[in-house]
Biopython code that builds the backbone (N, CA, C, O; Angstrom):
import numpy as np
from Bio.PDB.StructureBuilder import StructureBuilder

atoms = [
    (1, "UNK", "N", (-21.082, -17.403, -6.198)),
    (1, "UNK", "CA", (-21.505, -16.210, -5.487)),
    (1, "UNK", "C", (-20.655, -16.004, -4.227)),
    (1, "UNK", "O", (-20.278, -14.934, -3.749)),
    (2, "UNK", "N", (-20.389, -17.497, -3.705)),
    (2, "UNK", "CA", (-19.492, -17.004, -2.037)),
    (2, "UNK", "C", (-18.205, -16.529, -2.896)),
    (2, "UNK", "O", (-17.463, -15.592, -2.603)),
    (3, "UNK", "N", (-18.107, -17.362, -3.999)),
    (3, "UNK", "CA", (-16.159, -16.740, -4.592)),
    (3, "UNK", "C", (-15.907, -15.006, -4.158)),
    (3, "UNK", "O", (-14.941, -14.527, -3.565)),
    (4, "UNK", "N", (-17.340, -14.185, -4.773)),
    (4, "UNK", "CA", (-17.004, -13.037, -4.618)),
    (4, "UNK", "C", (-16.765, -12.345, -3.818)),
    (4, "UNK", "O", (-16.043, -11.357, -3.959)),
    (5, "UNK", "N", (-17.519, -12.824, -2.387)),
    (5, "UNK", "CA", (-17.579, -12.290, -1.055)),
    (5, "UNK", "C", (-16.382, -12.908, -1.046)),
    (5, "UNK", "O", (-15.699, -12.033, -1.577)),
    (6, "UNK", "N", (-15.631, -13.817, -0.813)),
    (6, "UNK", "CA", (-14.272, -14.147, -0.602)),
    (6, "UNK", "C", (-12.836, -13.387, -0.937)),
    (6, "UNK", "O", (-11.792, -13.186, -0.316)),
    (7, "UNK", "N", (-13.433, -13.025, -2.470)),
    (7, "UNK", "CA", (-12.022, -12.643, -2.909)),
    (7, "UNK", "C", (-12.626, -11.323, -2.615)),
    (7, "UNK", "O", (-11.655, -10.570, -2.535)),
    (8, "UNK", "N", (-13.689, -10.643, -2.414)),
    (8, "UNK", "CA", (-13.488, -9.055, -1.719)),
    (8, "UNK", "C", (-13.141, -8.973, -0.033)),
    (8, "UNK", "O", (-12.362, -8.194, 0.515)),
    (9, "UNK", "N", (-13.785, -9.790, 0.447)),
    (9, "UNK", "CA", (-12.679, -10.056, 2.162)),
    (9, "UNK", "C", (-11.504, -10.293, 1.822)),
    (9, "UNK", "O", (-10.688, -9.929, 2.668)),
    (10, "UNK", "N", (-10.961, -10.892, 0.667)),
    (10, "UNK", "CA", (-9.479, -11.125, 0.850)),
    (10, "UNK", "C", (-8.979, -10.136, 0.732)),
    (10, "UNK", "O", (-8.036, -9.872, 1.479)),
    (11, "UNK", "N", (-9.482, -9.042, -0.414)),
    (11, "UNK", "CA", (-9.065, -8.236, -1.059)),
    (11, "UNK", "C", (-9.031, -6.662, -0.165)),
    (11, "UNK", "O", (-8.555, -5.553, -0.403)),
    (12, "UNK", "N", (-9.761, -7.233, 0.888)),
    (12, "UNK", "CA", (-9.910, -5.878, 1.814)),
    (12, "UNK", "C", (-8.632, -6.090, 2.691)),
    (12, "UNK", "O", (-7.792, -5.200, 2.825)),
    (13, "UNK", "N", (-8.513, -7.587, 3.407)),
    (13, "UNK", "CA", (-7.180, -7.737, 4.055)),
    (13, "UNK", "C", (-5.915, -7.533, 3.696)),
    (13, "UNK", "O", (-5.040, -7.247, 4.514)),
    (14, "UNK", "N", (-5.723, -7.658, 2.501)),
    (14, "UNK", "CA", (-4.600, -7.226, 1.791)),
    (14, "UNK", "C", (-4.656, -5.670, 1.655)),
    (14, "UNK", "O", (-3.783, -4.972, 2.169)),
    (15, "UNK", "N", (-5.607, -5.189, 1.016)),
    (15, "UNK", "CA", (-5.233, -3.611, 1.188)),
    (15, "UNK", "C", (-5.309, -3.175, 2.755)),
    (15, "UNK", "O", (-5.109, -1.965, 2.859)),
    (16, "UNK", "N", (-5.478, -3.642, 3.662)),
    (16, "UNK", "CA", (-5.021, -3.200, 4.888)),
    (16, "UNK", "C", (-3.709, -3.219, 4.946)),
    (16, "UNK", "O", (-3.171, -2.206, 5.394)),
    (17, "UNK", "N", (-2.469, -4.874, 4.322)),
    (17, "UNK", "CA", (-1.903, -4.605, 4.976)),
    (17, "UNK", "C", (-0.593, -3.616, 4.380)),
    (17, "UNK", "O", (0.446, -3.174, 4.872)),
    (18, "UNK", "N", (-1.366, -3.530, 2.846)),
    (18, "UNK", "CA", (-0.622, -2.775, 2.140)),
    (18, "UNK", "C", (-0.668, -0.885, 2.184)),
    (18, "UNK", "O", (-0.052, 0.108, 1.797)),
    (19, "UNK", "N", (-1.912, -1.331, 2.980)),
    (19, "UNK", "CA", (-1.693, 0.810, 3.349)),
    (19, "UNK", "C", (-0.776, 0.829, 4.832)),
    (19, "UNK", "O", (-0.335, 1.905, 5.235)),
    (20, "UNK", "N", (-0.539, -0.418, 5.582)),
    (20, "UNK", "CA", (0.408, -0.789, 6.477)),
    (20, "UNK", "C", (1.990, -0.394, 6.182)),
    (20, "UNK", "O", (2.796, 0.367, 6.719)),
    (21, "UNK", "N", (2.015, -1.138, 5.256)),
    (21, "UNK", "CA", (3.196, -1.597, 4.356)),
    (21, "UNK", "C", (3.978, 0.379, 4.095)),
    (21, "UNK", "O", (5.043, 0.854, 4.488)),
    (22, "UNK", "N", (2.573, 1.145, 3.107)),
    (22, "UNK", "CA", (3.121, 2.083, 2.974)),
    (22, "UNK", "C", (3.793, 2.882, 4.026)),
    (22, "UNK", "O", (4.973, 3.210, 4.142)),
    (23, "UNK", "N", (2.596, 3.149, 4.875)),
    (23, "UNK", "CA", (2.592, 3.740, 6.149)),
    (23, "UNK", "C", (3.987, 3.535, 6.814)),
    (23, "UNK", "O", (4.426, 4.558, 7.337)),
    (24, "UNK", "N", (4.722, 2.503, 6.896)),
    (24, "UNK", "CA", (6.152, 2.246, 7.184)),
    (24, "UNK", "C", (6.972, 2.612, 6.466)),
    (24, "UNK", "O", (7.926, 3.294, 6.840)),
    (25, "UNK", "N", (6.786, 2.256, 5.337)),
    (25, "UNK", "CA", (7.966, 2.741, 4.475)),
    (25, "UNK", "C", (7.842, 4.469, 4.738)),
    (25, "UNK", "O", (8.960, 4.983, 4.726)),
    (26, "UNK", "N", (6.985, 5.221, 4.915)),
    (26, "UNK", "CA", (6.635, 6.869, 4.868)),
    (26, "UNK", "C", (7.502, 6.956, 6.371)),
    (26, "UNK", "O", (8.449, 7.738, 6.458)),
    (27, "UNK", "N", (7.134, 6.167, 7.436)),
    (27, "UNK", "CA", (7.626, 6.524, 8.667)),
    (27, "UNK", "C", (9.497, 6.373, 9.073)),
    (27, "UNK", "O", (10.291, 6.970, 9.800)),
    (28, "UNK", "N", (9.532, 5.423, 8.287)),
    (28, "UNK", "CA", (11.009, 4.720, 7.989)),
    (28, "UNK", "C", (11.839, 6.476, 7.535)),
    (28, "UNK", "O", (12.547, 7.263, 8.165)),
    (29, "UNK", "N", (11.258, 6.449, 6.133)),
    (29, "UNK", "CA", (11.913, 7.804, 5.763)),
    (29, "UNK", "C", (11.765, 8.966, 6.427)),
    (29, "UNK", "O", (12.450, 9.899, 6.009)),
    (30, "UNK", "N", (11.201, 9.127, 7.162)),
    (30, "UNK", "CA", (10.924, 10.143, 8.467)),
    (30, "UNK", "C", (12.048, 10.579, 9.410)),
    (30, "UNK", "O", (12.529, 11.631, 9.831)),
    (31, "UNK", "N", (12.292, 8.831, 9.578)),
    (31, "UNK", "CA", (12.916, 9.222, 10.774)),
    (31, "UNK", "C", (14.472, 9.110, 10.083)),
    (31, "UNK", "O", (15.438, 9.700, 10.567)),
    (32, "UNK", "N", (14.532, 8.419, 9.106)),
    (32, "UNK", "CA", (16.043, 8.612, 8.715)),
    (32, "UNK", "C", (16.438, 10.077, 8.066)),
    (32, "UNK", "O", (17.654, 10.258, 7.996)),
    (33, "UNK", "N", (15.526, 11.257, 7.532)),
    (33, "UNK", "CA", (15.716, 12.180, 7.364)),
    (33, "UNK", "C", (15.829, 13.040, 8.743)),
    (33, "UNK", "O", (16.719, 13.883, 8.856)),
    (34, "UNK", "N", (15.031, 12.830, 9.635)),
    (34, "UNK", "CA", (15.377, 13.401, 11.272)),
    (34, "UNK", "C", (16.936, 12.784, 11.334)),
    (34, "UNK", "O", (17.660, 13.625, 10.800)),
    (35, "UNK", "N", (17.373, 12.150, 11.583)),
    (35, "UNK", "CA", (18.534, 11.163, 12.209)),
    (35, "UNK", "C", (19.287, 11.733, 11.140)),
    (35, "UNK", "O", (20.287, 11.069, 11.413)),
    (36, "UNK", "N", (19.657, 12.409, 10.145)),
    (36, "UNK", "CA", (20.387, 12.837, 9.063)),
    (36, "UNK", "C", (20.471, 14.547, 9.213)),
    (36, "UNK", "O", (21.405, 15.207, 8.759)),
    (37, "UNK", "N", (19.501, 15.020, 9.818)),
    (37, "UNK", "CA", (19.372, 16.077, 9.903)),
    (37, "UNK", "C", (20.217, 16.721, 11.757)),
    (37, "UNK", "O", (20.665, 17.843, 11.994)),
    (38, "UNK", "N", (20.163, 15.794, 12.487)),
    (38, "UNK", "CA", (20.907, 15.785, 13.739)),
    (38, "UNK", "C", (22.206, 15.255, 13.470)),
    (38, "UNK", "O", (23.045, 15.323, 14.368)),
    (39, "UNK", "N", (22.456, 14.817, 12.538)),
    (39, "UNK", "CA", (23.845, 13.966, 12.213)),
    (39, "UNK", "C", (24.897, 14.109, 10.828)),
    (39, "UNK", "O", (25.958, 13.493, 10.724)),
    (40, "UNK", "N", (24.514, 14.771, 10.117)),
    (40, "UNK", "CA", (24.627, 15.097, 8.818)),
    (40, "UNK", "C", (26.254, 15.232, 8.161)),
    (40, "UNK", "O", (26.743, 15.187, 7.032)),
    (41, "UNK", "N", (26.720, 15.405, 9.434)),
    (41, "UNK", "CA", (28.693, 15.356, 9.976)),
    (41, "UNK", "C", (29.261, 13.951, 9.234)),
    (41, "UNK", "O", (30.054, 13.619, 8.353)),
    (42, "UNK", "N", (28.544, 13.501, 9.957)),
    (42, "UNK", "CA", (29.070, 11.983, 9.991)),
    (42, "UNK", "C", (28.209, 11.218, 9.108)),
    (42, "UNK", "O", (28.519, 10.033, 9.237)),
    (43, "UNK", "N", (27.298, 11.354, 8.296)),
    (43, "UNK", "CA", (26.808, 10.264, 7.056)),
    (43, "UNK", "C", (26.792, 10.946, 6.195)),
    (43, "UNK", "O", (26.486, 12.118, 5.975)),
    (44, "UNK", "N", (27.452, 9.457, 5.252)),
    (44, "UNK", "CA", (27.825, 10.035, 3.416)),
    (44, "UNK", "C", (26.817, 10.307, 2.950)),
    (44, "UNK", "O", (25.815, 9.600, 3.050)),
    (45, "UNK", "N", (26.884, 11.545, 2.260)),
    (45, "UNK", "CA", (25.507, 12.013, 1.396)),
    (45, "UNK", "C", (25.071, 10.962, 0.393)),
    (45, "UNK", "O", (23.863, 10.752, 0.284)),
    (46, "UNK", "N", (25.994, 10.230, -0.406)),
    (46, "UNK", "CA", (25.187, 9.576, -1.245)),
    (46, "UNK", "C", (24.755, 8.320, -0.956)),
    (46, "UNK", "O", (24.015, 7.678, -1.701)),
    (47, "UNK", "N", (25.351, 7.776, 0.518)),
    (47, "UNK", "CA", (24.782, 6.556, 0.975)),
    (47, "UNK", "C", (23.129, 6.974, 1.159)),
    (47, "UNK", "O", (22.165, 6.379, 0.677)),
    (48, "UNK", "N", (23.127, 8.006, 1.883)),
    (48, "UNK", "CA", (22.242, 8.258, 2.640)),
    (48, "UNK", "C", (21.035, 8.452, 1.391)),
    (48, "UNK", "O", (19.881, 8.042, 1.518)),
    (49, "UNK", "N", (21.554, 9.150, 0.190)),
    (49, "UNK", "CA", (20.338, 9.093, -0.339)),
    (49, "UNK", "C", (20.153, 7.663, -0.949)),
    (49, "UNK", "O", (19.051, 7.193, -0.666)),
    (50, "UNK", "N", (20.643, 7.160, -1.422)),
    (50, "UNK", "CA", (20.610, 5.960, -1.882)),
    (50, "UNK", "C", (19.684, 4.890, -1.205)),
    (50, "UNK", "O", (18.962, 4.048, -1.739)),
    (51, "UNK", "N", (19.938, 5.193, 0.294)),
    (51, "UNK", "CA", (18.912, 4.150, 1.508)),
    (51, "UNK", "C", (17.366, 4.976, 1.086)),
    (51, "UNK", "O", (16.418, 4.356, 0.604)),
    (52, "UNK", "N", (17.341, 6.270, 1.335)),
    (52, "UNK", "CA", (15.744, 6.964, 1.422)),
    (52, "UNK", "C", (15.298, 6.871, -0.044)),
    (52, "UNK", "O", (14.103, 7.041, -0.282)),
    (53, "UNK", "N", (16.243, 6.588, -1.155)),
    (53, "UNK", "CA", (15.495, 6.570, -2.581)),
    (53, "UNK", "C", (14.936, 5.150, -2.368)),
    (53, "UNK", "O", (13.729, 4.947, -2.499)),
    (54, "UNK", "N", (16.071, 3.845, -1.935)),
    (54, "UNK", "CA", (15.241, 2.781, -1.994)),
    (54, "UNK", "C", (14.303, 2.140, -1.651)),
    (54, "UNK", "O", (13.804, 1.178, -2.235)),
    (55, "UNK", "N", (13.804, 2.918, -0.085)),
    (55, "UNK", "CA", (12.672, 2.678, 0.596)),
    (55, "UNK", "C", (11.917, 3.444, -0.045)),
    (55, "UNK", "O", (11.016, 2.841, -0.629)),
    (56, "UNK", "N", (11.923, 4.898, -0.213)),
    (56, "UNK", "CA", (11.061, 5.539, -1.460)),
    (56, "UNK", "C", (10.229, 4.767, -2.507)),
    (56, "UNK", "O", (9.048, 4.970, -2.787)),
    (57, "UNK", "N", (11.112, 3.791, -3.064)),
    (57, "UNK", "CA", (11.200, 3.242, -4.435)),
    (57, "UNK", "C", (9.653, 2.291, -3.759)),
    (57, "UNK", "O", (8.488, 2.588, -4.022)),
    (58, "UNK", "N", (10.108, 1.156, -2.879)),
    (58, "UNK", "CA", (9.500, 0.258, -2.277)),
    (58, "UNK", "C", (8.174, 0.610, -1.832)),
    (58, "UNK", "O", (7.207, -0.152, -1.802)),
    (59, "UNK", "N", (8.200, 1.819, -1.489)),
    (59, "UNK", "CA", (6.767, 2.205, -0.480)),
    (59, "UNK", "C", (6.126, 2.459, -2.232)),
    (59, "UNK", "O", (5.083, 1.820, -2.374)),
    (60, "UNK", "N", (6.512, 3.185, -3.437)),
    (60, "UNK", "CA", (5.720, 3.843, -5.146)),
    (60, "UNK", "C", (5.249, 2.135, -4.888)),
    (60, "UNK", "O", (4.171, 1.864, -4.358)),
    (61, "UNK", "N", (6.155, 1.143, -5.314)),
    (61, "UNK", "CA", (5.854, -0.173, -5.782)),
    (61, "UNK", "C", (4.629, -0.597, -5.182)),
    (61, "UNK", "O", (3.756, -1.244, -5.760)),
    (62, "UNK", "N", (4.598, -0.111, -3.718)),
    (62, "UNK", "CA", (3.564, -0.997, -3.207)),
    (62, "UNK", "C", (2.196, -0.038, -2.892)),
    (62, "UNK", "O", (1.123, -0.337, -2.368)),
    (63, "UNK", "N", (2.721, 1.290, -3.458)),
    (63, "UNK", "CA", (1.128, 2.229, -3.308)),
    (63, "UNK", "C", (0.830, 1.660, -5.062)),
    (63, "UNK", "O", (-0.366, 1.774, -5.329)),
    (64, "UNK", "N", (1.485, 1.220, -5.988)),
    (64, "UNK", "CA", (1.193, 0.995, -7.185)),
    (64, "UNK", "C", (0.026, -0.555, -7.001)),
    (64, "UNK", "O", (-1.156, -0.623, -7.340)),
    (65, "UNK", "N", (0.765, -1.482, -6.449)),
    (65, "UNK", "CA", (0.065, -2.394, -5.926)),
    (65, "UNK", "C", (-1.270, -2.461, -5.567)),
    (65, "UNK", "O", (-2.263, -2.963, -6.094)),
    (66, "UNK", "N", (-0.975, -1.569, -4.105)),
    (66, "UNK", "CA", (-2.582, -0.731, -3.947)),
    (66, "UNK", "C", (-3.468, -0.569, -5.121)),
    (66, "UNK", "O", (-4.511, -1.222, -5.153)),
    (67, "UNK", "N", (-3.178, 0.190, -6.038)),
    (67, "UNK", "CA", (-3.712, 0.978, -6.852)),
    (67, "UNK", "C", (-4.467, -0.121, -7.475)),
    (67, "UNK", "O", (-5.694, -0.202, -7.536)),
    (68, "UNK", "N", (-3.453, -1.104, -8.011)),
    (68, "UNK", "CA", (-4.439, -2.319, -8.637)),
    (68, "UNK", "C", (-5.400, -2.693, -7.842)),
    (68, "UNK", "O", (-6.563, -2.388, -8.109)),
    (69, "UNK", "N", (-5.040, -3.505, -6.595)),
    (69, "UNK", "CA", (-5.895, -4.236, -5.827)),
    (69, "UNK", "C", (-6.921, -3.371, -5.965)),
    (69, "UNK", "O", (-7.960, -4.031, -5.976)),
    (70, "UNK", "N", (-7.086, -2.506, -6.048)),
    (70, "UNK", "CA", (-8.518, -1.127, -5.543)),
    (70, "UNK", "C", (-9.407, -1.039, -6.686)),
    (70, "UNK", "O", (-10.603, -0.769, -6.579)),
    (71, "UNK", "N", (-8.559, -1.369, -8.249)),
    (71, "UNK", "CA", (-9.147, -1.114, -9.374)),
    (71, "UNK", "C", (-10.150, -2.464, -9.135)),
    (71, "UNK", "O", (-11.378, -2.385, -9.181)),
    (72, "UNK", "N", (-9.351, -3.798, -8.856)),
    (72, "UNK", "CA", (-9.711, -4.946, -8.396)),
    (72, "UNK", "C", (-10.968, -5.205, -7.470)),
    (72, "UNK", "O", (-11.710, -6.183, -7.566)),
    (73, "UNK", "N", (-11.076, -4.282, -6.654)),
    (73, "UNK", "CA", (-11.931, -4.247, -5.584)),
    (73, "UNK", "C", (-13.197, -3.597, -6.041)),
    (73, "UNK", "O", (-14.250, -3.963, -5.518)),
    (74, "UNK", "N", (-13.204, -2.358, -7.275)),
    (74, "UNK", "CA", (-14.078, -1.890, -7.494)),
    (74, "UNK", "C", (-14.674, -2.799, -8.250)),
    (74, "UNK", "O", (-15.904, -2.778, -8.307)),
    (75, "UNK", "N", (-14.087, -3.576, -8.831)),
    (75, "UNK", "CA", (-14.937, -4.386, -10.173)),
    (75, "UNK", "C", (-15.648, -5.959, -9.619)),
    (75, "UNK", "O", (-16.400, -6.714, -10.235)),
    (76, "UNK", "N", (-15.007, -6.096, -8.063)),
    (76, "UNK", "CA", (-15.589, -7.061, -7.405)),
    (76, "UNK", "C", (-17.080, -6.243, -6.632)),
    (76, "UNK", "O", (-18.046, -6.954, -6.355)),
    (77, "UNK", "N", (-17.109, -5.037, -6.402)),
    (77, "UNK", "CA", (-17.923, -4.316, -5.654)),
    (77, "UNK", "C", (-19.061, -4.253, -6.298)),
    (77, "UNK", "O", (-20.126, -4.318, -5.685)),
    (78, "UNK", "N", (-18.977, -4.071, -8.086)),
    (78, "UNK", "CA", (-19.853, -4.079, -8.465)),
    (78, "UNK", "C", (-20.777, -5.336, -8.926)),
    (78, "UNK", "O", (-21.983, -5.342, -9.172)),
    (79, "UNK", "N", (-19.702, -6.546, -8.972)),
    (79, "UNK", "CA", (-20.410, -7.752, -9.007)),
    (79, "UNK", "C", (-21.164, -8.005, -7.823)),
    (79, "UNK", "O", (-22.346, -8.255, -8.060)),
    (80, "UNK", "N", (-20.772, -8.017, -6.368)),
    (80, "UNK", "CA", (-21.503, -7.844, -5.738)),
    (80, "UNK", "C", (-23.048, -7.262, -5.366)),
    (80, "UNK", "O", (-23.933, -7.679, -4.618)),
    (81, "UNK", "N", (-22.932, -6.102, -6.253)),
    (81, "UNK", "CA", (-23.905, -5.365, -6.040)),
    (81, "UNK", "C", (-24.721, -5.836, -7.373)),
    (81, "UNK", "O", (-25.902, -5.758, -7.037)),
    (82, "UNK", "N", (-24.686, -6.081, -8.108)),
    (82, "UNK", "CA", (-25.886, -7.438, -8.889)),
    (82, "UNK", "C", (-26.117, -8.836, -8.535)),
    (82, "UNK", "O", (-27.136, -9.522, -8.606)),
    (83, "UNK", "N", (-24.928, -9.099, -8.135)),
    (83, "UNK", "CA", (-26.097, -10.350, -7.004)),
    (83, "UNK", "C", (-26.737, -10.311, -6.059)),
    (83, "UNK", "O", (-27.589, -11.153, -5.775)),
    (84, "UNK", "N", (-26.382, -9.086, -5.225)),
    (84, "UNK", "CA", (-27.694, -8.536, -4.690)),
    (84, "UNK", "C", (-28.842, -7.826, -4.936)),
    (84, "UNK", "O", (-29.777, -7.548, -4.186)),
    (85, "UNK", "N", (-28.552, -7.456, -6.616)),
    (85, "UNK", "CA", (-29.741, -6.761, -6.840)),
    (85, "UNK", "C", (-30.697, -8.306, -7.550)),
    (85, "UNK", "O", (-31.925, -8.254, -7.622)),
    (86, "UNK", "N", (-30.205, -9.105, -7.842)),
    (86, "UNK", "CA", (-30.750, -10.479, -8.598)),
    (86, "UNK", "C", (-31.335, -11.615, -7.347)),
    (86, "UNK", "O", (-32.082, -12.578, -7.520)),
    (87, "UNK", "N", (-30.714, -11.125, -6.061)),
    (87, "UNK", "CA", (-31.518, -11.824, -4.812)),
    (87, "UNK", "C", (-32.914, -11.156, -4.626)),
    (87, "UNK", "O", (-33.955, -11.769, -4.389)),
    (88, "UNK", "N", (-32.772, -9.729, -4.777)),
    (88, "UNK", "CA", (-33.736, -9.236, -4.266)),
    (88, "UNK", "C", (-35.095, -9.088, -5.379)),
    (88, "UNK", "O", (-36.030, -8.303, -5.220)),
    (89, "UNK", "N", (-34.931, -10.063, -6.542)),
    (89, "UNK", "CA", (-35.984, -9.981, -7.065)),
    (89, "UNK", "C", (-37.065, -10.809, -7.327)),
    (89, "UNK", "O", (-38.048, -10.371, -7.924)),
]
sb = StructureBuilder()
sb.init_structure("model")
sb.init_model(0)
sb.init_chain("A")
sb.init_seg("    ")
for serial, (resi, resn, name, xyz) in enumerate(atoms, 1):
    if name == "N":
        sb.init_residue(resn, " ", resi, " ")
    sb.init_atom(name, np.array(xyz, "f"), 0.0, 1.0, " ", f" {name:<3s}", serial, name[0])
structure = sb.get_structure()
């Protein structure tokens, strides 16, 4: 019974730090499209996309990640919620 409360605290810390994770990679490409857009003279177009596809790429991988952990989280949520309905009887 503690396993579950465990691996759903774990499972909450990790999706923190993975909506983190995204959240950077989104801000990363932000500012290198600003900094491309003031500068656009002087950086190679296909470097440049090449850097924002791969952080692109990195931030899908790890909202995909997310996606599991969450499927993960729901199916711990509901175990939870029968061992509390099996305490309370």
């Amino acid at each position: 019974m503690e396993d579950i409360f465990t691996k759903y605290e774990e499972a909450v810390q990790e999706e923190n730090i993975l909506i983190q994770r995204i959240g950077l990679c989104k801000e990363i490409i932000d500012f290198i499209l600003e900094y491309i857009s003031k500068n656009a003279v002087s950086i190679h177009m296909h470097t440049a996309e090449d850097i924002v596809t791969a952080i692109h790429r990195i931030g899908q991988d790890l909202d995909t990640e997310l996606l599991h952990l969450q499927l993960e989280m729901g199916f711990l949520e509901c175990e939870i919620k029968s061992v509390r309905a099996q305490e309370c009887l």
